[in-house]
N, C-alpha and C positions, 0 to 999 in steps of 0.2 A: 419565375418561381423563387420561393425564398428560402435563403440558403440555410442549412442546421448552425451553421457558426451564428448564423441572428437569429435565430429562433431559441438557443438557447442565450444567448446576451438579453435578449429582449425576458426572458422568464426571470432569470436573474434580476436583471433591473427592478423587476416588479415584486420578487423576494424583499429586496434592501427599501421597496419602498413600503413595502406592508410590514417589516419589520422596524421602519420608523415614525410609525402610527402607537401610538400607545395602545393597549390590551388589556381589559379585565382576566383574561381567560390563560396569559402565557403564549396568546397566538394560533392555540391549538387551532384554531378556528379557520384563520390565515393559512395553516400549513394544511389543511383538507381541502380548504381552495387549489393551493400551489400543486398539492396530489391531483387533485380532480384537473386541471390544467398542463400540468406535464406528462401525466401517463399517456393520456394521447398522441402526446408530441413527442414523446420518447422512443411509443412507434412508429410517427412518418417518420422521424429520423431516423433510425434503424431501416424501415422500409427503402425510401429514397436514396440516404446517405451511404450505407452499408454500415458493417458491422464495428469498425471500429470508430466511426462517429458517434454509433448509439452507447459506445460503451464508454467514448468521453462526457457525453450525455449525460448516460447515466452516474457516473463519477461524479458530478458537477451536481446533480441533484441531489446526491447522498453527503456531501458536503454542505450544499447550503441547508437541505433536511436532515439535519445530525441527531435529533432527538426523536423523531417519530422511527428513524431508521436504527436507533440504541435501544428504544421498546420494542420492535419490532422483533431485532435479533434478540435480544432475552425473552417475548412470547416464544420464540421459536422454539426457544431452549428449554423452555419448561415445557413447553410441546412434545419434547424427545425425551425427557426424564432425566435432562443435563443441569438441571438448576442447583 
């Protein structure tokens, strides 16, 4: 079985490679991919791994996705009438 330490290495990997692909778009495109690809994987890791692997995990993703996860938090906020 394959362990969350390479499943998150391996995701990464594939972050740095799609982010050295040039982009008309900013990538947006790339990082819906890496979304649609790690939320999966964020839950067998959490599942299998326990909790405090999914939540290096999830660390690790909000790091290499720093800009969907910066829109994100300011939707949220305009969401709550914090903006």
């Amino acid at each position: 079985m394959i362990s969350g330490w390479v499943l998150i290495g391996l995701w990464v990997v594939l972050a740095f490679v799609m982010a050295a692909v040039p982009s008309t778009d900013h990538h947006w495109r790339r990082a819906y991919v890496l979304i649609a690809l790690g939320c999966p994987a964020l839950v067998w890791i959490f599942w299998h791994e326990g909790f405090w692997m999914g939540l290096v995990a999830l660390i690790v993703g909000g790091l290499v996705l720093r800009w969907p996860v910066y829109y994100l938090w300011r939707w949220i906020k305009a969401r709550l009438g914090r903006a």
